[in-house]
TIDO-951580 format. One record per residue (C-alpha): x, y, z; residue in one letter. Coordinates in steps of 0.001 Angstrom, whole numbers, always signed. Layout:
// TIDO-951580
{{X Y Z} A}
...
//
This chain:
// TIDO-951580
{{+156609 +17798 +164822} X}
{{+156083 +21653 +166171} X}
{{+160057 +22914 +168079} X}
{{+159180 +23345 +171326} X}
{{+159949 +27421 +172228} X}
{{+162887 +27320 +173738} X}
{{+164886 +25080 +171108} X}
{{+163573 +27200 +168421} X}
{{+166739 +28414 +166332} X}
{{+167012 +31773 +166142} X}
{{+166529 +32601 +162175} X}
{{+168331 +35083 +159371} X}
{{+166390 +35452 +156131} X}
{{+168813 +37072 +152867} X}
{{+166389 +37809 +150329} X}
{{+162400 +39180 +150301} X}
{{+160823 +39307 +147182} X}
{{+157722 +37879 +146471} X}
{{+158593 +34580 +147852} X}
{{+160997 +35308 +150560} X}
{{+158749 +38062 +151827} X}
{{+156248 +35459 +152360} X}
{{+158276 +32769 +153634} X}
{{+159650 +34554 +156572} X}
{{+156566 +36489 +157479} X}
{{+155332 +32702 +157839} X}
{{+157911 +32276 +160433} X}
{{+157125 +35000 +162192} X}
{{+153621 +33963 +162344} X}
{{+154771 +31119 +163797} X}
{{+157025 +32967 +166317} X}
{{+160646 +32388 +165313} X}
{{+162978 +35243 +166096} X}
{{+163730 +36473 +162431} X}
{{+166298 +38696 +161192} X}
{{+166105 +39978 +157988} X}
{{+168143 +41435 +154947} X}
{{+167437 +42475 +151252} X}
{{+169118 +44657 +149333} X}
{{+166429 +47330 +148824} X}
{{+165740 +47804 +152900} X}
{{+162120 +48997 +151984} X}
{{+161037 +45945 +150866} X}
{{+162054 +44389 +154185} X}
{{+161029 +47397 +156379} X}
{{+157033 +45494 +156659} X}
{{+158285 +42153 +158014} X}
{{+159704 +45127 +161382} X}
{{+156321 +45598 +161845} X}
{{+155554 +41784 +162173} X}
{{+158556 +41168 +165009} X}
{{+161340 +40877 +163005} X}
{{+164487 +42647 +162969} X}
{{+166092 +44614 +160060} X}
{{+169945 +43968 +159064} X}
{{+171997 +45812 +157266} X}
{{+174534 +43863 +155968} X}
{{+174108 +39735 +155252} X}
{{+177349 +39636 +157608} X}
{{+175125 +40572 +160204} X}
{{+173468 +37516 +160264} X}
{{+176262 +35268 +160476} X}
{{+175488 +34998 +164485} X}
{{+171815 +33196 +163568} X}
{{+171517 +29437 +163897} X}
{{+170021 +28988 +160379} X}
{{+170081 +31291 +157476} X}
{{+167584 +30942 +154996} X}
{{+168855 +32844 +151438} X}
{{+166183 +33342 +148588} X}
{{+167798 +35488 +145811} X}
{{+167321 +35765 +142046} X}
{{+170372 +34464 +140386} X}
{{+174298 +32795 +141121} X}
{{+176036 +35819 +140920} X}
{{+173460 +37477 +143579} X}
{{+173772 +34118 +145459} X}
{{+177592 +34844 +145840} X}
{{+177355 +37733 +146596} X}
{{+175204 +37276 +149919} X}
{{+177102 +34828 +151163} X}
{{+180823 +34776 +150049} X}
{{+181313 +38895 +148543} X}
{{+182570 +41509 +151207} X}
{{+179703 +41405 +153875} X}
{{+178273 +38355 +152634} X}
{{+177213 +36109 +155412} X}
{{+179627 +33608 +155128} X}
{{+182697 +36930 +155474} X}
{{+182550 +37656 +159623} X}
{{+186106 +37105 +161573} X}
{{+183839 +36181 +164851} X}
{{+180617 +34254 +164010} X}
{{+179360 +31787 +161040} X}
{{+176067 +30364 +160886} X}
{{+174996 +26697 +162016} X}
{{+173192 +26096 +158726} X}
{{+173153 +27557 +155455} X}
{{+169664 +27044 +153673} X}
{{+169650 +28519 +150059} X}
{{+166334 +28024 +148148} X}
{{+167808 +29873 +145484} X}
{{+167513 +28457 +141719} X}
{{+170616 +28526 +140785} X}
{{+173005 +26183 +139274} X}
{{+174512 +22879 +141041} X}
{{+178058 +24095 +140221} X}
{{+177230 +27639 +142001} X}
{{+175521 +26087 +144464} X}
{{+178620 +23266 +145057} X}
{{+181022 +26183 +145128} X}
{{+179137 +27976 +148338} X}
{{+178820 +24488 +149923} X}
{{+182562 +24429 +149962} X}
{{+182590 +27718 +151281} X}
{{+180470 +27534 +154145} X}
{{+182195 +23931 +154924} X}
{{+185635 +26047 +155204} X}
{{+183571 +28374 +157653} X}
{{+182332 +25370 +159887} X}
{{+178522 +25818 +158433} X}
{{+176676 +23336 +157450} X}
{{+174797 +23754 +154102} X}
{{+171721 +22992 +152828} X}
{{+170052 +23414 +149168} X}
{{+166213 +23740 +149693} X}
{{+164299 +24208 +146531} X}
{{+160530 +25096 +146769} X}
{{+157510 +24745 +144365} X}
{{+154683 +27720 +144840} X}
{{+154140 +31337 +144908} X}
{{+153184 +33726 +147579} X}
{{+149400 +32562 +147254} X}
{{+150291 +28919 +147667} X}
{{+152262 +30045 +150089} X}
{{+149533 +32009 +152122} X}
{{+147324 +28483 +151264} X}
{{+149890 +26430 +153318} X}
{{+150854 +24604 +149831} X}
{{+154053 +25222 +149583} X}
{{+156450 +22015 +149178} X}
{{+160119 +21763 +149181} X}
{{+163048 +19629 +148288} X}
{{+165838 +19448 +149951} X}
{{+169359 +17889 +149196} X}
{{+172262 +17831 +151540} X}
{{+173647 +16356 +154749} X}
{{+171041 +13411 +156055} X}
{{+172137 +14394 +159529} X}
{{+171766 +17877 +158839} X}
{{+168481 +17480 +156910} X}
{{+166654 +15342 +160230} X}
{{+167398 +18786 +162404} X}
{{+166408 +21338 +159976} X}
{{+163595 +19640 +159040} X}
{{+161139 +20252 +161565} X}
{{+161708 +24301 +160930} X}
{{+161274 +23329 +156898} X}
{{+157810 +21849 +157704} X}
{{+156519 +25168 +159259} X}
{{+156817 +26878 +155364} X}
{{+154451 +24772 +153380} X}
{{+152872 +21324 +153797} X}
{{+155444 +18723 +152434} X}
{{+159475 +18595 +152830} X}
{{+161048 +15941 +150632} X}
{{+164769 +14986 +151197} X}
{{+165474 +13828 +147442} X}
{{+169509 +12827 +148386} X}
{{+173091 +14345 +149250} X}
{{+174826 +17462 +147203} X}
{{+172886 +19069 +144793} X}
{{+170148 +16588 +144419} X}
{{+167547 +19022 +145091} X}
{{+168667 +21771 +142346} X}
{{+168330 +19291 +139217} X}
{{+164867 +18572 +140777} X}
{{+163978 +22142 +141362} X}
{{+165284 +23157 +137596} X}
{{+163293 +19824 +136472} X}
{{+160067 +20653 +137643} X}
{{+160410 +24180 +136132} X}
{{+160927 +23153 +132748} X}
{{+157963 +21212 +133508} X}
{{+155921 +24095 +134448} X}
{{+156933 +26251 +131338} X}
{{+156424 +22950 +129010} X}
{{+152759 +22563 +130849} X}
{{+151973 +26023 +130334} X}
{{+152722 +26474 +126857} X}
{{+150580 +22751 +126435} X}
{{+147330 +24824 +127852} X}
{{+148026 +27630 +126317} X}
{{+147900 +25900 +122813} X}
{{+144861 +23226 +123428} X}
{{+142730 +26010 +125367} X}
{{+142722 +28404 +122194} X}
{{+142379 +25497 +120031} X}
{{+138826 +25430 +121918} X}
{{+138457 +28858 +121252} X}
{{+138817 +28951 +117880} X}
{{+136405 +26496 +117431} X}
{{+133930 +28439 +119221} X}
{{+134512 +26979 +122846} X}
{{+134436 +29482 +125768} X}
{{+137814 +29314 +128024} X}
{{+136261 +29302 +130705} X}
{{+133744 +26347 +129933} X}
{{+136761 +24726 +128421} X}
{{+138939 +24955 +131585} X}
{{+136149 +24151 +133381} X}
{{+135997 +20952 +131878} X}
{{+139198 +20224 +131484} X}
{{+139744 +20795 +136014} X}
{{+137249 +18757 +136525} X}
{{+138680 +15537 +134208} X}
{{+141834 +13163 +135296} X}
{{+143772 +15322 +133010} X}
{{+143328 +18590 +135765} X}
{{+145642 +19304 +138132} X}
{{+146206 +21972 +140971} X}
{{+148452 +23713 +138090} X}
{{+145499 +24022 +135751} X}
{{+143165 +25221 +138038} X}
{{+145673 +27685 +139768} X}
{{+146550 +29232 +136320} X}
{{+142316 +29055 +134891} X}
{{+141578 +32575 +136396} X}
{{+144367 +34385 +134496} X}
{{+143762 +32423 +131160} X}
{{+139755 +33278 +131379} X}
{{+139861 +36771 +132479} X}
{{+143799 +37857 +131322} X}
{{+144950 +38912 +134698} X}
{{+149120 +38365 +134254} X}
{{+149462 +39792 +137650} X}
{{+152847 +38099 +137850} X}
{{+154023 +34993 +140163} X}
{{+156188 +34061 +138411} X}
{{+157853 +36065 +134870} X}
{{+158998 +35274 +131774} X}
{{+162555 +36402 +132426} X}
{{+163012 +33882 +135404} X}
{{+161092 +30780 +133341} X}
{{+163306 +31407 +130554} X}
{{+166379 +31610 +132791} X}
{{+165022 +28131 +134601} X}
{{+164697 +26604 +130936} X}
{{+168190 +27456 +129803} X}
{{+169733 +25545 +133401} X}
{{+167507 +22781 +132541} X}
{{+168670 +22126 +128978} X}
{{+172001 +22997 +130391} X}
{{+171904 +19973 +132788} X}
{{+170521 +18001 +129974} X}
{{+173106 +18459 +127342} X}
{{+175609 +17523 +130489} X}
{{+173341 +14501 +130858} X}
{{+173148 +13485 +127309} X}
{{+169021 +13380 +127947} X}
{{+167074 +14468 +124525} X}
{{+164322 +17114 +125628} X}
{{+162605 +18439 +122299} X}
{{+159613 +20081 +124042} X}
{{+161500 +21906 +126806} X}
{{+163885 +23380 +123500} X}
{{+160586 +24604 +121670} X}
{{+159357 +25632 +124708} X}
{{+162409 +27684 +125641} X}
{{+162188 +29100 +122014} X}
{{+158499 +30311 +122733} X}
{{+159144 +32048 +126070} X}
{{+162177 +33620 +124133} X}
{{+159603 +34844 +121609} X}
{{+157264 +36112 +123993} X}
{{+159887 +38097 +125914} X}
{{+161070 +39385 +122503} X}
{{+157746 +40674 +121883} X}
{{+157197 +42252 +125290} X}
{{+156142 +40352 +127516} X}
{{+158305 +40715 +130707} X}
{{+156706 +42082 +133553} X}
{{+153582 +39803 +133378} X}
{{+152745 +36624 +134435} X}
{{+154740 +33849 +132345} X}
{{+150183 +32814 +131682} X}
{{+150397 +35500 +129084} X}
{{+152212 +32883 +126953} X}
{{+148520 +32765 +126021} X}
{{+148351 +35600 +124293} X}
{{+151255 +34702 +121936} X}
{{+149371 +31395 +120940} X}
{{+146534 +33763 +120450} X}
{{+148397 +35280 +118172} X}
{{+149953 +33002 +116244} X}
{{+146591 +31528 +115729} X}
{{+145144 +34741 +114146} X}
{{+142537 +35582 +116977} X}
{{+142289 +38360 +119654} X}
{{+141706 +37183 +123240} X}
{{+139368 +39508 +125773} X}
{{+138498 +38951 +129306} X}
{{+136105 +37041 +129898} X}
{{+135032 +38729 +133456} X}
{{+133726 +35934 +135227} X}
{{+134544 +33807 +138366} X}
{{+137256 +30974 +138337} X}
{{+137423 +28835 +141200} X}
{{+141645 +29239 +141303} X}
{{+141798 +25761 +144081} X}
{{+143513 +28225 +146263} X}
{{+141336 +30518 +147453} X}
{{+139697 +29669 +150688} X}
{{+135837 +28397 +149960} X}
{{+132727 +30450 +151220} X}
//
């Protein structure tokens, strides 16, 4: 249900990378007053020319009804919100709600709970699935763990970032579910990456392979997102090897605390460790492709042609 106007919150946004940039410019687009801060003010400085305003400090945005924080790691996490000038630091204003959609740990993200409950804030951890194209798509999904109370106001605002908002349960629900699916996505990509240059090898095109393989029960908006870079090696990144491997190491974390067996996610992590050992950091955590490829004694080139990615909007 769309916030009428004048009970729109009035919005801070820490954090505006690849996602966060996205995220709040698709606020703004939907007319919320948005403040904004990163660290490297450049990479905010755009989002001015959109409507919104540029902060210097997080502790400026402790006046905003809801603060959304998107940053790379815990210790960047704490210091946004709890460090000198972190939001959750002012003498004369704290924010209604705290929304992190940080991947981070559940004991990091426990620890600034407490903190913004001494500060009278509300807090709210608010994982998301996508990247900034199925963010631009409207795809975008999110779980969310927290206050119920809290969670039925906030929610309404959630819905205007992506297309589904799933409460999955009180405290840190919605990290384990966000470092879950993660280790799924590196232990899916390393899956295609093996069976689509076993078809190569045995003289099957990738793209006729992938082809295939989106168009059976075993395809999925994953596969067909990720077909275009596999076919014609783009590793424009979404999402890097650095941050899958980082996701990978809290989810075997939380599964040695859990006393749950995961063999694949521990080969998987071992592969990704591999393939940042051998260079590839800046790309696309796809190129996990061209490691198989190696390992399997062939050289991969591009095959140049169009891949429906499921994203793109049809002509």
């Amino acid at each position: 249900m769309a916030i009428a106007a004048k009970d729109r919150p009035r919005i801070g946004w820490i954090g505006v990378g690849r996602m966060g940039f996205q995220l709040a410019a698709r606020l703004l687009d939907a007319e919320y007053d948005v403040a904004v801060y990163n660290r490297t003010r450049a990479k905010a400085e755009p989002l001015a020319e959109r409507g919104a305003t540029i902060a210097d400090r997080p502790v400026d945005l402790a006046d905003r009804d809801v603060v959304f924080t998107m940053v790379t790691a815990s210790a960047a996490l704490e210091e946004v919100t709890t460090c000198p000038d972190g939001v959750l630091t002012s003498s004369s204003a704290t924010p209604g709600v705290l929304v992190d959609s940080s991947t981070v740990s559940p004991q990091v993200s426990a620890l600034i709970r407490n903190k913004a409950a001494d500060h009278g804030t509300d807090f709210l951890a608010a994982t998301v699935s996508g990247n900034p194209k199925v963010i631009t798509a409207g795809k975008l999904t999110v779980a969310v763990s927290g206050s119920p109370e809290v969670f039925g106001r906030v929610e309404p605002l959630l819905a205007t970032l992506g297309r589904g908002v799933t409460y999955v349960g009180e405290g840190e629900a919605a990290r384990l579910v966000k470092i879950a699916h993660n280790v799924f996505l590196g232990v899916v990509n390393q899956s295609l990456a093996e069976i689509t240059i076993l078809a190569e090898k045995g003289g099957v095109s990738r793209a006729a392979f992938l082809e295939f393989l989106n168009d059976s029960v075993m395809g999925s908006a994953f596969t067909r997102y990720k077909s275009p870079a596999l076919v014609n090696l783009d590793f424009t990144p979404t999402f890097t090897m650095p941050l899958l491997r980082k996701d990978l190491d809290l989810g075997l974390s939380s599964a040695r605390e859990l006393q749950v067996p995961m063999p694949l996610a521990a080969t998987t992590a071992q592969l990704v460790a591999g393939a940042i050992g051998a260079g590839h950091v800046e790309e696309d955590f796809a190129s996990l492709i061209l490691e198989q490829a190696r390992s399997s004694g062939i050289t991969l080139e591009a095959q140049n042609v169009s891949v429906d990615d499921g994203l793109s909007p049809r002509t």
